[in-house]
C-alpha atoms as one frame of an Amber mdcrd trajectory, in Angstrom:
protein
 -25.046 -16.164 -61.157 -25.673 -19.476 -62.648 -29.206 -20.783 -63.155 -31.249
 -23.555 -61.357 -30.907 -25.695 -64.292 -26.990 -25.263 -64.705 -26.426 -25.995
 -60.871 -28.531 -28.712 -61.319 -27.280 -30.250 -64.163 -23.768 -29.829 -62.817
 -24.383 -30.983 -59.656 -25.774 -34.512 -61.317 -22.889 -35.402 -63.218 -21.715
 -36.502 -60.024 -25.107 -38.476 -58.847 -25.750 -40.985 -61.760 -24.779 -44.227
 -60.389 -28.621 -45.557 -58.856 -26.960 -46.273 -55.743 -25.029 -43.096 -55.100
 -28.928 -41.564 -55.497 -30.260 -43.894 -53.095 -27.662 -42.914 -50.754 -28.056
 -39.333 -51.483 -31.863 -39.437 -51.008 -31.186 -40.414 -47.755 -28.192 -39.044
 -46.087 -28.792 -35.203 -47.531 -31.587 -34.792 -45.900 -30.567 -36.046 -42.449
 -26.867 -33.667 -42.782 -29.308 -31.090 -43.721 -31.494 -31.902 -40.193 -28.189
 -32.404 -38.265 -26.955 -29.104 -39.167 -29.809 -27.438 -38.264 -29.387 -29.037
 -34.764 -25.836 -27.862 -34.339 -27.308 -24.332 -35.217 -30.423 -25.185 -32.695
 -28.006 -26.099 -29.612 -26.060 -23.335 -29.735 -26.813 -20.320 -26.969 -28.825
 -17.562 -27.968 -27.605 -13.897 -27.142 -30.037 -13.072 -24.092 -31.209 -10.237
 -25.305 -31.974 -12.023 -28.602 -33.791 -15.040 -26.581 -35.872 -12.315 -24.396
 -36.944 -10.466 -27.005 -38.159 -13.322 -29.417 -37.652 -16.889 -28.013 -38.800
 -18.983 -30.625 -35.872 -16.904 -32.780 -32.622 -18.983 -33.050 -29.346 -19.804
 -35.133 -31.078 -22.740 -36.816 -34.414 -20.833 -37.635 -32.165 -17.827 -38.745
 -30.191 -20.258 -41.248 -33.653 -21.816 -42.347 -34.833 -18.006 -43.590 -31.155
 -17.403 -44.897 -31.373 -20.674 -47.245 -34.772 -19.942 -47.991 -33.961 -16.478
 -49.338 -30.674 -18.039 -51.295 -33.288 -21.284 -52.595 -35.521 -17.905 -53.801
 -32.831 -16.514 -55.744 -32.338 -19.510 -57.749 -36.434 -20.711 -58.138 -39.040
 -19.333 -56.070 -40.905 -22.720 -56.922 -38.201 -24.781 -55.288 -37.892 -22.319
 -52.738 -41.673 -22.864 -52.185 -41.387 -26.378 -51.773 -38.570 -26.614 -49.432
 -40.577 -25.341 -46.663 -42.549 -28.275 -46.187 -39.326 -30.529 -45.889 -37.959
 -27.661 -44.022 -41.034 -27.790 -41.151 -40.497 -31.501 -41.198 -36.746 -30.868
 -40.116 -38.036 -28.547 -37.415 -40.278 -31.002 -35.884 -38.101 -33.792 -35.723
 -35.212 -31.489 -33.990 -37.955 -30.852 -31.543 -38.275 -34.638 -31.158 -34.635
 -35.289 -31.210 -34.492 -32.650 -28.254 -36.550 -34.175 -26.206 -34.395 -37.340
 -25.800 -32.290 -37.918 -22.588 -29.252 -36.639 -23.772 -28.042 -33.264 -25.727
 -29.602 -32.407 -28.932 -25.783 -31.859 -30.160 -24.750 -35.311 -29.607 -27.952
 -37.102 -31.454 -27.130 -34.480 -34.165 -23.342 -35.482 -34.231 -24.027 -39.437
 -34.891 -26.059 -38.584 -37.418 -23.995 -36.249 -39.137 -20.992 -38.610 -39.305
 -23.322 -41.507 -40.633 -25.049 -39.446 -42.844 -21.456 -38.115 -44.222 -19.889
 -41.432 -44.424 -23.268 -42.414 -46.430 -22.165 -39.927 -48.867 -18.639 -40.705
 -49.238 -19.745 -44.169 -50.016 -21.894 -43.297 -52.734 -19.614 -41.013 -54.163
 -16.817 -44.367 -54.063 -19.617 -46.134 -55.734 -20.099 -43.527 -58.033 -16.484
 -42.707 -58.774 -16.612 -39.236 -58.988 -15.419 -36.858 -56.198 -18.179 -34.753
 -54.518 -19.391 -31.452 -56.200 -18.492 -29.506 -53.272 -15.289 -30.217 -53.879
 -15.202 -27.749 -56.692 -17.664 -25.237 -55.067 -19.270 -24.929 -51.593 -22.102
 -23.594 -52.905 -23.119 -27.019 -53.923 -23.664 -28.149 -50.424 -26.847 -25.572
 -50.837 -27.536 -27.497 -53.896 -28.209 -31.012 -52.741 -31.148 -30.326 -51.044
 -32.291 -28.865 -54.115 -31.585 -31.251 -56.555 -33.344 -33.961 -54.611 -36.557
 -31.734 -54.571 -36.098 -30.785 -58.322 -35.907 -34.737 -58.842 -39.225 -34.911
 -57.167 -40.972 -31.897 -59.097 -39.817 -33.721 -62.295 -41.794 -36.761 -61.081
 -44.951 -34.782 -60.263 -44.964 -33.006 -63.865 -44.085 -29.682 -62.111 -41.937
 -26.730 -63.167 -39.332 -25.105 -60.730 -37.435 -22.873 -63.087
């Protein structure tokens, strides 16, 4: 398994340009909320959602990346919760709104994506997920490792 550092390192030869950054500061974050409201709108098993009803897909994928985040740097890990309860509350907010939670979650996804696709244009270099899926785990990461840097703190 590679380190934090290597999937970090790899993961930014492909986020240098400033804007591509900017763009990535951004639009990560909201595909990582928008995914967790796909996860959120889809049906519990009801025997699942009798048992525990606060349990669901989204708060199941939250512990999953958690555990993964862990693996790589318990600091990071650490830190993501915060951004993760964030996430949480504004799916409840985008829940309540007149209309599905799947549909607000859908707009933004699509934005968010074509956000990316721009910066990676800008940038000139294909996504990293390209060349593994795993980085899609890592952008989150490398955004918080970016702000640990900042703060004079270590993560690995």
């Amino acid at each position: 398994m590679r380190s934090i550092d290597q999937w970090l390192a790899e993961y930014g030869e492909s986020h240098l340009h400033p804007t591509n950054k900017a763009l990535h500061c951004v639009c990560v974050p909201v595909i990582v909320l928008s995914v967790f409201g796909f996860l959120r709108a889809l049906p519990v098993p009801g025997a699942v959602a009798g048992l525990a009803p606060a349990l669901d897909w989204a708060t199941l994928a939250a512990v999953a990346a958690v555990a993964y985040y862990l693996a790589l740097s318990p600091a990071l890990a650490a830190g993501m919760l915060l951004p993760l309860a964030v996430a949480f509350l504004a799916l409840g907010a985008l829940d309540a709104l007149p209309w599905p939670l799947w549909s607000s979650c859908l707009a933004l996804f699509v934005l968010a994506w074509a956000g990316q696709f721009v910066g990676h244009a800008i940038e000139g270099r294909r996504p990293s997920f390209f060349k593994d899926l795993q980085f899609l785990m890592i952008g989150p990461l490398w955004l918080l490792a970016a702000l640990y840097r900042r703060l004079g703190l270590r993560y690995s």
